[in-house]
N, C-alpha and C positions, 0 to 999 in steps of 0.2 A: 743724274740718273733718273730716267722715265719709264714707266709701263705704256708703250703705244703700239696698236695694234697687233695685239697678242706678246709682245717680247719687249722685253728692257734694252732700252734705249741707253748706250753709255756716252757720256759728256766727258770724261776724265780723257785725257789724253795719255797718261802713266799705267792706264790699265791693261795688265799681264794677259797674256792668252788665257791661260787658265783660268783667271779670275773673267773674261769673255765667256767662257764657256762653264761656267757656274753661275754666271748671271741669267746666259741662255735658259741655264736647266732650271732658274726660280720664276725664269717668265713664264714658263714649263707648268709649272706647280700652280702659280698663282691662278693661270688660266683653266686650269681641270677643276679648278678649285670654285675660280666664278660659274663655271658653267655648270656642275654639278649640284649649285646654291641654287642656279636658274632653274635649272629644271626641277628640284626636289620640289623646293617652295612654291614654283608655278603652279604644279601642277595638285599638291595637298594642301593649298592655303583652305580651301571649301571644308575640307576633314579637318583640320587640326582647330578650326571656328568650331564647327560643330563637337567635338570631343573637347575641347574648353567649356562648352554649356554643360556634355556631361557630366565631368568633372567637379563643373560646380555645384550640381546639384546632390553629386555625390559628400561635400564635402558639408552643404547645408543640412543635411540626414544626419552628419554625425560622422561621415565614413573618413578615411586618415589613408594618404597616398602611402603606398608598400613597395619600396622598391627593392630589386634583389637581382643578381649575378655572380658567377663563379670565376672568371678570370682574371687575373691581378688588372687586365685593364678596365671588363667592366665593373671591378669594385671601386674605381675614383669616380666612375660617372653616378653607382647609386649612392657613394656618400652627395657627391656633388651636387643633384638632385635635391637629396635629404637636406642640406643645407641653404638651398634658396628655398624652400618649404616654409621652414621651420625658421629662419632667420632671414626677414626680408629685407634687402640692402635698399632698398625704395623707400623713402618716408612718409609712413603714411598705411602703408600698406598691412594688411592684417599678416600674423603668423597660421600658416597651415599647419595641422598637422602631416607629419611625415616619419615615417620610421625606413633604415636600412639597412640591407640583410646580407652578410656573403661569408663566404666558407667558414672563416676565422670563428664562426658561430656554430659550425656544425656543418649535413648536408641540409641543403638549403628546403626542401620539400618537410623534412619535421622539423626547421625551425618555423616556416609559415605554418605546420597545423593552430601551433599553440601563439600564431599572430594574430591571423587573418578572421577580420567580421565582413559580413556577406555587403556591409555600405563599403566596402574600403577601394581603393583605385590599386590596382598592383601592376606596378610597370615592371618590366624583364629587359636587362642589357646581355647582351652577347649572344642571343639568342639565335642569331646566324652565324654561330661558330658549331650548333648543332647539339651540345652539353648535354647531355643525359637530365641534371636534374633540375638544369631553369628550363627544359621542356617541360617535363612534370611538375613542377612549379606552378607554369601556365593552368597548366591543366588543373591542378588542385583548386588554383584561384579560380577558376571558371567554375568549376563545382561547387564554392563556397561561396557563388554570388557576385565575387567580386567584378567591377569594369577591369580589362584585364587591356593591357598596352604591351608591343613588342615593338622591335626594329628589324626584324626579319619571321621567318616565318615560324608561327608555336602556336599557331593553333588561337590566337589570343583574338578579341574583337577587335582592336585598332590596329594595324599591323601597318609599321611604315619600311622603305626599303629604299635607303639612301642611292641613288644612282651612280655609285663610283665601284671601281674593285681594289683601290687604293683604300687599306682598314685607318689610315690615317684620315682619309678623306670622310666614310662614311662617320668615324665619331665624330670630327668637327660637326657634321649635319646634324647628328643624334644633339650634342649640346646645345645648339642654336637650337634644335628642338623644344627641347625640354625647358629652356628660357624662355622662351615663346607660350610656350602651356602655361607656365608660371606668371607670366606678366599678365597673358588676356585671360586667364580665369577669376580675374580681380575683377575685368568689366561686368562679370557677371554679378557680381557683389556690389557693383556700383551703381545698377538699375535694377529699381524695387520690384518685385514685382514678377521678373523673368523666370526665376527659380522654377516658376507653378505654370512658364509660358503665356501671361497674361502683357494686354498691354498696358507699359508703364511709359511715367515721365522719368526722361532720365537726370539723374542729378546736375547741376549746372557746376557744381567744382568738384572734380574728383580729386582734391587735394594735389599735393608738391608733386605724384606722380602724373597728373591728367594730360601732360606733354606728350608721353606715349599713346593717348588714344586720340588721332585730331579728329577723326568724325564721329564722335560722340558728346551729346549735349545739346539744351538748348531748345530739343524739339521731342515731340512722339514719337516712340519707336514700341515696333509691336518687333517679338522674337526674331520671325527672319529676318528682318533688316537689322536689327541689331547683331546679325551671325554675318550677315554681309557685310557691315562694318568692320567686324572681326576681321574676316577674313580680306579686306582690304590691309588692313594694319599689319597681318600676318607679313603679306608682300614689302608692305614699307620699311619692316623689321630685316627681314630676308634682303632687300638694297641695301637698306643702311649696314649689316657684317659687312656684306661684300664689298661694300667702298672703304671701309676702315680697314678690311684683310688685304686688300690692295695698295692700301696707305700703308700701312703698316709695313708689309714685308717689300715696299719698294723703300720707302725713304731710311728703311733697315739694308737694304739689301747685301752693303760693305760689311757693315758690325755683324748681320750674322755667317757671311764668307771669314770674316777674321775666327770669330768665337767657335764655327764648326771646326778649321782648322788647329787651333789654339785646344779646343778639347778632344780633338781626334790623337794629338799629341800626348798629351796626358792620360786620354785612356789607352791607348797603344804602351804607353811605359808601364802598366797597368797601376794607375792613378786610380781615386778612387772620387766620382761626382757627389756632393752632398746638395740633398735637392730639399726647397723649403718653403712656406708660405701660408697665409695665413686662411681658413676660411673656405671657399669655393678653389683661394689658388694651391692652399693646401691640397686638396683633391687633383691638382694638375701637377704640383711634387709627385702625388702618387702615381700618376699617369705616367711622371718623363719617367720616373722609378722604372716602371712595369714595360716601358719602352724599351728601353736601357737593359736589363734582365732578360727579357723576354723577347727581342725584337723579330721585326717581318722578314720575308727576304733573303731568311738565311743569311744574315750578319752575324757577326759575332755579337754571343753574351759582353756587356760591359758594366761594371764593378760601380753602383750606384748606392747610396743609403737615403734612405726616407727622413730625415730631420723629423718631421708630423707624423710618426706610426707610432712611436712606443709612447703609451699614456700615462704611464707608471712615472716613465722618465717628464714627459711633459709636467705632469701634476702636481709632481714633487718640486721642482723648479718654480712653476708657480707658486704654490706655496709656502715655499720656504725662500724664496728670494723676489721672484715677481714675472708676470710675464714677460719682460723687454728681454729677460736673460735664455727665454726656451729656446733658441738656436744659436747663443754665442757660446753656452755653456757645452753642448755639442759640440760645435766646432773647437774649444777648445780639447772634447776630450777625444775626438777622432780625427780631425785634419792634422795630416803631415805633410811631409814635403813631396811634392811632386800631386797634389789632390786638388780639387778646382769645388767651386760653389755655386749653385744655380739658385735663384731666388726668384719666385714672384711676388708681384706685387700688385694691385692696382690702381693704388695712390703714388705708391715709391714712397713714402712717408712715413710706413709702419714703424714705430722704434723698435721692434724687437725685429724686424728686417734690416736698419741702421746697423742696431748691434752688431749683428753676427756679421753682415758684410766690411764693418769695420772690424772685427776681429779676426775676420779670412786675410784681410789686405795686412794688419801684423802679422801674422802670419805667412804673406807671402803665397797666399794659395790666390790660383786664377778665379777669376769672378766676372761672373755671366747672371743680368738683372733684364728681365721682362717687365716692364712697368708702365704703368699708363697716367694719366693729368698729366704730360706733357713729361713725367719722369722724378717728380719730386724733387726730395733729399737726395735718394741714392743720384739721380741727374746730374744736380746741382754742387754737390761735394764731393763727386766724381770715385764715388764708391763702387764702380763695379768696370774692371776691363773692357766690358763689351756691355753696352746698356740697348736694350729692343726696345723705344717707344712705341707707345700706341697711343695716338694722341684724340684722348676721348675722355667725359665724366663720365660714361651712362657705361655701370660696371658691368652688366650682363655683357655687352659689346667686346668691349676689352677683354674679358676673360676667352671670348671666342675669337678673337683677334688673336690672344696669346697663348691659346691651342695652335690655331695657326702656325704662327711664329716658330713653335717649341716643334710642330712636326718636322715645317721645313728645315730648322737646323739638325732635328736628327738625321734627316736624309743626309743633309748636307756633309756631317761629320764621316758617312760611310763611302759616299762617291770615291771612284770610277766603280762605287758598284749598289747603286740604289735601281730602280725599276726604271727602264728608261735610257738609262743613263747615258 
């Protein structure tokens, strides 16, 4: 199977009509998907350089990214956020401050009175879903000084507007985003100097990370050429998703026709999905979560649990037995018969990923793994029915490859009645 010239190419000689015409509809996907990455990133590589300097200046003052929304789906992107902040999977890389904010706190405008200082960066998800109070939100943050960032319109100074009307499409864009903000406002930190707009030498090794920026180094660089660098890099980051999100959901293309099938069955018996993961892929549990509950389209509600929501539960397991055990102790106290398990991953190696997908499979429950380094353990010891590689190190990539991956299979699970179809 091939992605060529807009459509997947099928080699299998056994392949069913249906299984033709689910293929047609992911070359479908794949293609709204490249072309929607081309145009966003074309055309805001210049802004998203330039609001990376201010960012960083904001964070050399003192000021701390705030990010905040009220919809179960954008509450995975500002934990998600919040966690490449604050916990940089790059080595080498400094920790940002980052704090995130959403209902479970209250409404969101008097939890940021008693947050927000006038240095701090406050980014707004959902913001084109029109919400009463991450509008006012904006707005209070504007008032309190802060640089204020949206993905649609609120009134904020950065305002970006993913070019798709597929909500699946524009959050894949929004996270490739906000990865992109997170990796290049390091360059700013990596030449002395810039902060104040002066011209500096830029450092000759920006350490285990410096792969990610290849036109920098070596030589002078006054501000704008260094945002012009940037903003080159922006582009390189925005091809290299899109060749991985192509890779990915081609050389997937069978495993996830089986897996939507295989859990379209299970939720239809009303099964119940147990979704899990560690970290940034924690936040994409909460995503399929909120997909699953909440979905576009008019499909039906489906019968999903968060493994990574309840802290109580988490904490105690931790400490009283260990982490490897926070999602098998779960899964043994709510899978039953007829329930399925989704797991990310971006090594495939997690042992408390191991765990619980070995615990699902004694149990007998279906199991569906997103993973990336070629697949790991769960790959390797053939832990999960349906495994989605994404065959990558560089974990930002993967995690937006398996955004990807997780929309297309929910469409997939609803067909003949997804948008399109």
């Amino acid at each position: 199977m091939a992605f060529r010239n807009n459509s997947i190419v099928v080699t299998r000689e056994d392949t069913s009509s249906m299984e033709v015409e689910l293929l047609g509809r992911l070359g479908s996907l794949i293609e709204s998907r490249s072309a929607a990455n081309t145009r966003f990133f074309g055309s805001e590589a210049d802004r998203i350089a330039r609001l990376c300097h201010q960012m960083a200046e904001r964070f050399a003052r003192g000021g701390r990214l705030v990010a905040f929304g009220s919809s179960p789906a954008a509450r995975s992107d500002v934990r998600h956020v919040a966690v490449e902040f604050v916990h940089p999977v790059i080595v080498g890389k400094r920790a940002l401050p980052a704090i995130g904010l959403s209902r479970e706190g209250g409404p969101l405008p008097a939890q940021l009175k008693l947050v927000l200082e006038p240095d701090d960066i406050a980014i707004a998800f959902g913001a084109e879903e029109g919400e009463p109070e991450t509008l006012e939100s904006v707005r209070l943050a504007r008032r309190q000084g802060c640089l204020t960032i949206s993905f649609g319109p609120a009134g904020a100074e950065w305002e970006f507007s993913p070019p798709s009307e597929d909500p699946f499409v524009r959050q894949e864009l929004v996270e490739t985003l906000y990865h992109i903000l997170w990796e290049l406002v390091h360059v700013f930190f990596d030449h002395r100097g810039l902060l104040s707009g002066r011209e500096v030498r830029a450092i000759h090794d920006a350490g285990a990370s410096s792969f990610l920026y290849p036109f920098l180094g070596e030589q002078e660089h006054d501000l704008p050429a260094v945002i012009a660098d940037v903003s080159r890099s922006v582009l390189l980051k925005a091809d290299e998703i899109a060749s991985l999100r192509e890779q990915t959901l081609v050389e997937n293309g069978e495993a996830l026709i089986g897996a939507a099938a295989a859990l379209r069955d299970t939720l239809d018996a009303a099964g119940t999905l147990l979704v899990l993961g560690n970290g940034g892929s924690a936040t994409d549990a909460m995503d399929a979560a909120a997909d699953l509950r909440l979905p576009p389209y008019g499909w039906p509600p489906r019968r999903a649990l968060d493994l990574t929501e309840d802290t109580a539960i988490l904490t105690a397991i931790v400490n009283d037995i260990g982490p490897e055990a926070i999602f098998s102790r779960q899964i043994i106290a709510y899978g039953g018969p007829g329930d399925a398990v989704l797991a990310f991953s971006t090594s495939g190696n997690s042992r408390n990923i191991i765990e619980a997908l070995g615990e699902a499979r004694r149990r007998r429950l279906l199991t569906v793994a997103l993973v990336g380094y070629g697949g790991g353990r769960v790959l390797d010891e053939r832990l999960a029915d349906f495994a989605i590689v994404t065959r990558s190190e560089h974990i930002p990539r993967i995690q937006e490859a398996q955004a990807s991956a997780w929309h297309v299979l929910r469409e997939l699970i609803e067909l003949p009645g997804g948008p399109d179809a």
